[in-house]
N, C-alpha and C positions, 0 to 999 in steps of 0.2 A: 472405552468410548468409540472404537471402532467397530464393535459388533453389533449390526442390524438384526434388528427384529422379523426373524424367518415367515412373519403373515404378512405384516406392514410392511417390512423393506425399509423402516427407519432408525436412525440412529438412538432406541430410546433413553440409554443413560446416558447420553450425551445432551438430548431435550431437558431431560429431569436436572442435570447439572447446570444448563443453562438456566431453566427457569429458577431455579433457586441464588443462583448468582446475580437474576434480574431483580428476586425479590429483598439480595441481601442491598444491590446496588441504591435499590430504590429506596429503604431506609434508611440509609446514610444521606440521602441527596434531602438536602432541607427544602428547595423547590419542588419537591414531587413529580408527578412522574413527566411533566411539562420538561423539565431539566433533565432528566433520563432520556427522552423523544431526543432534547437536544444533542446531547452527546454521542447518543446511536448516528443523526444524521453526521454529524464530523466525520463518523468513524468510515461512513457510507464513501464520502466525497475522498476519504483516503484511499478506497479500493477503487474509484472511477478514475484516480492519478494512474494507479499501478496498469492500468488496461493498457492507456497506450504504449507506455514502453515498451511492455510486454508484445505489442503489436509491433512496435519499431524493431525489436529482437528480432521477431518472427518471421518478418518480412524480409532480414537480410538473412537470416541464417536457414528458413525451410521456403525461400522462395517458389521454389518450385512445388511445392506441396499442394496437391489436388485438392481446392474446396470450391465447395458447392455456392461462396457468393467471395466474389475479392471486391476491395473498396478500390476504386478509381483514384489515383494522386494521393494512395494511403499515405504518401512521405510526406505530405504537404498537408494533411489533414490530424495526420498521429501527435505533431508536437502541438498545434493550435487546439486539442481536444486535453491535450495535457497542462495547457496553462487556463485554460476555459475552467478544468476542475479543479487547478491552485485557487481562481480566482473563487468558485463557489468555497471552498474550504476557508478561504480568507475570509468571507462574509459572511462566514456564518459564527462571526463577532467572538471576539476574548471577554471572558477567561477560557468558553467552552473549547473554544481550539487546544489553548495549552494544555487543561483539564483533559481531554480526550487524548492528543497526542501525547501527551505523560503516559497516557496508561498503554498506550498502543508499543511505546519503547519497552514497557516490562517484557517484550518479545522478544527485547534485544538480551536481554537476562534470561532470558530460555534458551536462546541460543547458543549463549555463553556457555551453560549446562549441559547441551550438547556437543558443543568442543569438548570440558573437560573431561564429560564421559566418553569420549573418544569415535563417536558416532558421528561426527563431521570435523573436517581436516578444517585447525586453524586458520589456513591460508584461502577461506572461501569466502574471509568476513570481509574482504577488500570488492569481493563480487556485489556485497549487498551495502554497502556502506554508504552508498547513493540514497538512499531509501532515508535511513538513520538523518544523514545531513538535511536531507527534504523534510521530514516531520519538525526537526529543528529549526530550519529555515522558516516553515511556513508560522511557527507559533513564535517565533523572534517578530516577522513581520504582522502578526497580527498585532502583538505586542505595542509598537511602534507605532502601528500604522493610525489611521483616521478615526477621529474619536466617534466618529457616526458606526462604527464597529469594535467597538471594546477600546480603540486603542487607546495611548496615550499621546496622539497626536505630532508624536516626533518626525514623522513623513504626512505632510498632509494630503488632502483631497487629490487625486488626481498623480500624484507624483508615490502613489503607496499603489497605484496599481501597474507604474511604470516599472516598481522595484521588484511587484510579484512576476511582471512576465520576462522582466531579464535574466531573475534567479532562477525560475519556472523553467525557461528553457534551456539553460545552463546544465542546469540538474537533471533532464530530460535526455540531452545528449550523451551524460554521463553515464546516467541510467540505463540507454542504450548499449553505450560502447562497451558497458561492464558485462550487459547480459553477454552481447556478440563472446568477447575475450570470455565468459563462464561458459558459452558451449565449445568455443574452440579448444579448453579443455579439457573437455568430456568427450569431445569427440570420440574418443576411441573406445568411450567405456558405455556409452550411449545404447551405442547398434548393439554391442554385447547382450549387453542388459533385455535389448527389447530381444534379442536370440532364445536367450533365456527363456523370457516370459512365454516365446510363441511353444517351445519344447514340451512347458510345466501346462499345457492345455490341454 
């Protein structure tokens, strides 16, 4: 799946594996491919959560790193962009939440896989565990929440988006302080690595 195509530059067994995984998806989904749309876009609003942390990481730990456009008040805008896309993820109504984030955790069973095959240390799943807790988080509260969105109305109107932005931000600082504490242990294997890489050119 890693090997690009030397004319295109694309990944094509990797396209050919998707496409057939779309067409196996899509005949299991009794809604058709309206329900498929759906679940791609959940899957979407989970990678627009991951940016900002990933920003908030990035802003404490390669502060200084030369780029070509910095955001103004990133620290006051990175956790408000991250509950912004809790709250899209929330609204975009159960079952499709729990249904997409179910399948999004089968990662975490690959992961696992990778521990046991010895390819990543144990002790890194506390780095990402932030993540696990959020998918769970968000599909309990979709669950729960306003029945004008899937739920079951156990949080109603108004008081189910006071719960996303408390948990939201919660799990956003976590998310942070995990990434920071995952590069401060790397630190020293980091610079190595990139040593390396500049050597092997």
């Amino acid at each position: 799946f890693l090997h690009l195509d030397h004319r295109f530059g694309t990944p094509g067994w990797g396209l050919v594996a998707s496409f057939l995984l779309e067409i196996f998806f899509l005949l299991l989904t009794a809604g058709g491919y309206s329900v498929l749309v759906s679940s791609i876009n959940v899957a979407f609003m989970v990678g627009y959560a991951i940016g900002p942390v990933s920003f908030g990481v990035l802003r404490i730990t390669e502060s200084d790193y030369h780029r070509p456009f910095r955001l103004p008040l990133g620290a006051f805008w990175s956790p408000i962009a991250f509950v912004l896309a809790s709250m899209l993820l929330y609204w975009s109504q159960w079952p499709f939440t729990g249904e997409t984030l179910g399948v999004l955790l089968v990662g975490v069973l690959v992961y696992f896989v990778y521990i046991w095959r010895g390819r990543v240390g144990a002790e890194t799943i506390r780095f990402g565990a932030w993540l696990v807790v959020y998918l769970l988080a968000m599909a309990a509260l979709s669950f729960v929440g306003d029945k004008r969105f899937g739920g079951v109305n156990w949080v109603p109107e108004g008081w189910d988006l006071v719960a996303v932005t408390v948990v939201s931000l919660a799990i956003y600082y976590w998310g942070v302080r995990q990434g920071v504490a995952f590069h401060a242990s790397r630190a020293g294997v980091l610079p190595a690595l990139v040593e390396e890489m500049e050597k092997s050119r």
